[in-house]
C-alpha positions, 0 to 999 in steps of 0.5 A: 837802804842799808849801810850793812852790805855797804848800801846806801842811797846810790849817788845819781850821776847823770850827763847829757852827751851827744854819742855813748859808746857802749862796750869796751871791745874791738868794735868800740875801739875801733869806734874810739879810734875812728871818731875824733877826726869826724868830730873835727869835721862836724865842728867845722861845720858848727856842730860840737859833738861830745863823745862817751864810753862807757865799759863794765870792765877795763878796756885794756882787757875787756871783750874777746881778745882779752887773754890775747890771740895767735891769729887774725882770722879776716885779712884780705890782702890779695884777696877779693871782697867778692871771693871774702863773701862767698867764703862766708856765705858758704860757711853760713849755710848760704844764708848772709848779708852780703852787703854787711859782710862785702863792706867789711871785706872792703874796710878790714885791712886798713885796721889790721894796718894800723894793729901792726903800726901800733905794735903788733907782731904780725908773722911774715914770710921769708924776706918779708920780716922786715917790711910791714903790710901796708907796705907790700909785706907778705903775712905768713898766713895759717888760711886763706883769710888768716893770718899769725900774730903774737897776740898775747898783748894784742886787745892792750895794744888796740885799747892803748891806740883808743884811749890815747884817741879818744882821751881818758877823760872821755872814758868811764871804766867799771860802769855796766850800763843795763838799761836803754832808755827810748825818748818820751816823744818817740817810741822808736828812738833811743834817748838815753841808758842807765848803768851803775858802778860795779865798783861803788855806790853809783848809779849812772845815767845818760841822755844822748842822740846816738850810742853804739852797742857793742857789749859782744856775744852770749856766754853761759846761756847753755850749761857748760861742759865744764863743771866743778872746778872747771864752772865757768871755763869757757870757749868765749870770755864769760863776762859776754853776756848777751847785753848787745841782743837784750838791750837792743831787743827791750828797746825795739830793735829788730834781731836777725838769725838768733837761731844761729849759734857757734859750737867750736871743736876744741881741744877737750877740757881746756877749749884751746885753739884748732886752727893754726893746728889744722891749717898752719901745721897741717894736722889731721883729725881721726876717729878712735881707729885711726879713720879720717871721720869727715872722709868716711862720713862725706856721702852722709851729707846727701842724706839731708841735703846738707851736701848742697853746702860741700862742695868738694870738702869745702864745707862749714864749720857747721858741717865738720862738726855734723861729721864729728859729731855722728862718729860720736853718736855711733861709738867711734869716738873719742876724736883724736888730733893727731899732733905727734904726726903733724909735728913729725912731718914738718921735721923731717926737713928741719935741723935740731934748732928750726925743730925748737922753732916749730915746738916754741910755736905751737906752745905760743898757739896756746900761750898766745889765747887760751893758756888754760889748755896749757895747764890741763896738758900739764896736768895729764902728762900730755906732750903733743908733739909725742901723745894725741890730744882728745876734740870735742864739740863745746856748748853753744855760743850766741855770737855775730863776728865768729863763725856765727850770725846771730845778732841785730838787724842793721841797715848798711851801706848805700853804694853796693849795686843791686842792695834791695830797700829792705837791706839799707833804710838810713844810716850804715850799722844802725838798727830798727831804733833810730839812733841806735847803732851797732858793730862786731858781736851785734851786727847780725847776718854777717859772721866770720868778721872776727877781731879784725872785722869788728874793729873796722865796723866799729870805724864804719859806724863812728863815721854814721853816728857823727852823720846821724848826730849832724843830721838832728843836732836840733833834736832834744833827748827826753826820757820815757821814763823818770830818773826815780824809776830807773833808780829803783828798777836798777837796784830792785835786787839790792831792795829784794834783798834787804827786805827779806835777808832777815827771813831765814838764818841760812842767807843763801836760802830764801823762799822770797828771793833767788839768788843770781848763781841759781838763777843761771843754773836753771837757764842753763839747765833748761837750755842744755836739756830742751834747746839742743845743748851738749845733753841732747847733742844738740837736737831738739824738737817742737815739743820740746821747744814747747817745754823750754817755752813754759820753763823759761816763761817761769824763770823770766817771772822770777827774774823780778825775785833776783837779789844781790847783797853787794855790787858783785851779785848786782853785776851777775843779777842783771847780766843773767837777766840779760842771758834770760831774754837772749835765751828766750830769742834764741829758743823763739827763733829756732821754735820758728824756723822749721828746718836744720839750716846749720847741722853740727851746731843744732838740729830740728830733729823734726825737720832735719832737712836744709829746706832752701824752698821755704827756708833760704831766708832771715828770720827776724823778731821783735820784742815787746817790753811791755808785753813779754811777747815776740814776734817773728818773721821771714825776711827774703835773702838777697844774693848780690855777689855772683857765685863763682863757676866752681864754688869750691875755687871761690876763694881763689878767683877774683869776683864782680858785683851783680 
């Protein structure tokens, strides 16, 4: 290779560990955290257990906390874990694991506890400042799940309490681990991964009996609505980009609801935060006259069924967006906040100095996580608590702790009555491929866990692995493939590159290779255009499924032109390969599943109806590595909390398993 571009023959670092972790977000803090004193209790049963992470940024700011956030989404307190899954179940188009997500109901307050010993600023009510939660504190809550923090340091602190548990000498920072690798003697378990340095000449290679994949959700699968100078603005942090569904998928894992995607209405041009304006702060929505849209729009919902998921005007985000969204597509567009009004209102019955209370609060909604949309409000003369700010849905996302459900297909816990066999096969949180587990983003089927819920499954599955690890700690990994392989797999676009850069005097142009920018560009084009992205308001159909198949089958062909003429571009090579196949799943899936189960994130415009008959059900997939091919099936829905009598009270009753 050349020395030219700083390429030599990457220095092999290769380590035998018991268990990887893979990520640096709220799940594998959480796994961090949680793991040690389960290390001490297996050697106290004669069983050393060593312990890695591995992070392709820096754990202080990686994953989707990084910029920081105003609130916590999933706190309990009071609440019920029964009552917590009918809230997710309704808002996931009534399609859940109700398993996953009771567990987290049942596990999640015990971290936020912990957030707010570490350090965090958590709101409380009157008379409660001075008492802490797990002491009977009361949280000043923006929602029934949701409650307001200082959070513009809060993934530092969570990292802060990791690392210290962890050790650092049990850390590698900057390392992008690509590749799982399953064992030679078992094709259905996971042995070993392979990454390299984004920061020096190294390529690292891991063998181990158990890891954790929690590299978050897909970003930049769809063209953004940003463009120019904005390319690359995003609701969700850009470096997500779907390594969790890819890895696991290559290595055999079984995905769930990779249909499924999450498009937040946010505050146009800047993505900044709705939801303390809409809950904590009580403002309203309208259209371009001044309408209530989702008032005007309800008896719509009827059309499609789409009703039988609104009770009252208890409805999904899924279903507000569909709301907005027809306004849109008929001319009463734009969508306004109307901030002025909600900001007006809460004054009445303030003093000058409560009133600059109330201002300093709703900047710190932005301050705290999206400071972005500050500077776009600066630089359109906007004061919102004088003019309207303007909403509008954002692309898509592929996630599985926000308000959406795509991801892997776990097994969970074994003690929730009336679990059938299908939903739990071994160890809680682990995938299809034995000794691969996952958390947060990763886990599918269970969305609305957010920051909170994604810690605490990365502590569920800590305690699963070191099991798994006690269970076979005789068993040897050995990789299926050679070191030598995945060296020159890995570093194919560096080999690409320093072959052919000398072909043309133009470096970017290049018939022999494409580069990782282009390459983006043509997956997000394809996918805006033929998979319901913002270009379609979000609708597509069988046959233009069938193009978005044929294009995408293109692209994944070129994917082995991908060159990278620094460690930069080695970075982005690889990440847009994983975007490709997460791509792929997502288009497979919703080409499978005929019906418009979430409307307002996509449609079927050929099946517009929710088809609870044929369609109340999961939809899972495999895939082949050696084949390219996928295959896809139904998998039967199991409904093990009760519904309440008035679904629309669900949230306010407490509830029984059965």
């Amino acid at each position: 290779m050349s020395e030219e571009y700083g390429f030599g023959n990457p220095e092999v670092i290769e380590e035998e560990i018991d268990i990887l972790i893979i990520g640096g977000g709220m799940a594998a803090c959480g796994c961090a955290f949680e793991i040690m004193p389960w290390l001490e209790k297996a050697k106290d049963r004669g069983v050393d257990i060593k312990v890695k992470l591995v992070d392709k940024a820096a754990m202080d700011r990686s994953g989707a906390v990084a910029q920081g956030l105003s609130a916590i989404n999933t706190y309990l307190g009071d609440n019920d874990p029964a009552d917590y899954v009918r809230y997710v179940r309704g808002y996931l188009m009534g399609i859940t694991r109700e398993d996953l997500v009771y567990d987290t109901g049942r596990h999640v307050d015990d971290s936020v506890h912990n957030f707010e010993k570490w350090g965090l600023p958590i709101w409380k009510r009157p008379g409660d400042e001075d008492k802490a939660l797990s002491e009977g504190g009361k949280p000043m809550r923006s929602g029934r799940w949701q409650i307001m923090i200082n959070g513009e340091s809060y993934k530092w602190i969570v990292a802060e309490a990791a690392k210290k548990a962890l050790g650092t000498e049990n850390i590698q920072e900057r390392v992008f681990i690509v590749r799982l690798v399953n064992d030679k003697n078992d094709p259905n378990r996971v042995a070993g991964a392979a990454g390299f340095s984004v920061r020096e000449n190294k390529l690292y290679i891991y063998k181990f009996k158990a890891c954790l994949l929690v590299c978050g959700g897909a970003v930049n699968v769809f063209r953004p609505r940003s463009v120019g100078e904005g390319q690359g603005r995003a609701w969700y942090p850009v470096w997500n980009s779907g390594s969790t569904y890819a890895m696991a998928a290559e290595a055999g894992a079984e995905l769930t609801l990779m249909e499924n995607r999450f498009v937040p209405a946010r505050f146009k041009d800047g993505y900044g935060p709705v939801g303390a304006w809409f809950l904590l702060f009580k403002a309203k929505a309208m259209n371009a006259f001044g309408e209530d849209y989702q008032e005007k729009n309800y008896e719509d919902l009827k059309k499609f069924g789409y009703d039988s998921y609104a009770v009252g005007f208890k409805m999904g985000t899924c279903l507000r967006n569909h709301l907005m969204m027809k306004e849109m597509k008929e001319g009463r567009g734009p969508i306004f906040m109307d901030t002025p009004t909600a900001m007006a209102k809460l004054a009445e019955n303030m003093t000058p100095k409560e009133v600059k209370h109330l201002e300093a609060e709703a900047w710190e909604d932005f301050l705290d996580m999206t400071i972005g949309q500050c500077g776009v409000w600066a630089g359109e003369n906007i004061e919102p608590d004088k003019q309207m700010s303007e909403l509008m849905p954002t692309e898509p996302y592929l996630l599985g702790s926000h308000a959406g459900c795509a991801g892997i297909w776990c097994s969970g816990p074994d003690d929730i009555p009336g679990t059938p066999d299908h939903y739990h096969w071994g160890y809680n949180r682990m995938s299809t491929v034995k000794g691969l587990f996952t958390g947060g983003d990763g886990v599918g089927a269970s969305g609305h866990k957010f920051s909170s819920g994604s810690h605490a499954e990365g502590r569920m599955a800590a305690k699963s692995m070191v099991k798994f690890v006690i269970d076979n700690k005789d068993w040897l990994p050995e990789l299926e493939c050679s070191v030598e392989d995945l060296v020159e797999e890995i570093y194919q676009p560096v080999k690409t590159f320093l072959e052919h850069k000398d072909y043309t005097t133009a470096i970017d142009i290049n018939p022999h290779y494409i580069t990782p920018k282009m390459y983006q560009y043509r997956l997000q084009k394809l996918m805006d255009e033929y998979v319901a992205g913002v270009t379609t308001m979000y609708q597509t159909n069988a046959v233009m499924l069938e193009v978005a198949e044929r294009k995408l089958g293109m692209l994944k062909e070129d994917g082995a032109k991908l060159r990278a003429k620094d460690l930069h571009e080695l970075l982005r090579a690889w990440e847009n390969y994983h975007r490709m196949l997460t791509a792929e799943a997502h288009m497979k899936h919703i080409q499978f599943r005929e019906e418009s189960r979430y409307p307002g994130y996509y449609y079927r415009a050929d099946f517009l109806r929710i088809d609870d008959e044929n369609w109340k059900c999961f939809v899972n997939s495999s895939y082949d590595r050696e084949t390219g091919k996928w295959t896809l099936k139904k998998v039967p829905y199991a409904q093990l909390i009760k519904p309440a009598d008035d679904e629309s009270e669900a949230m306010s009753r407490p509830g029984s398993i059965g």
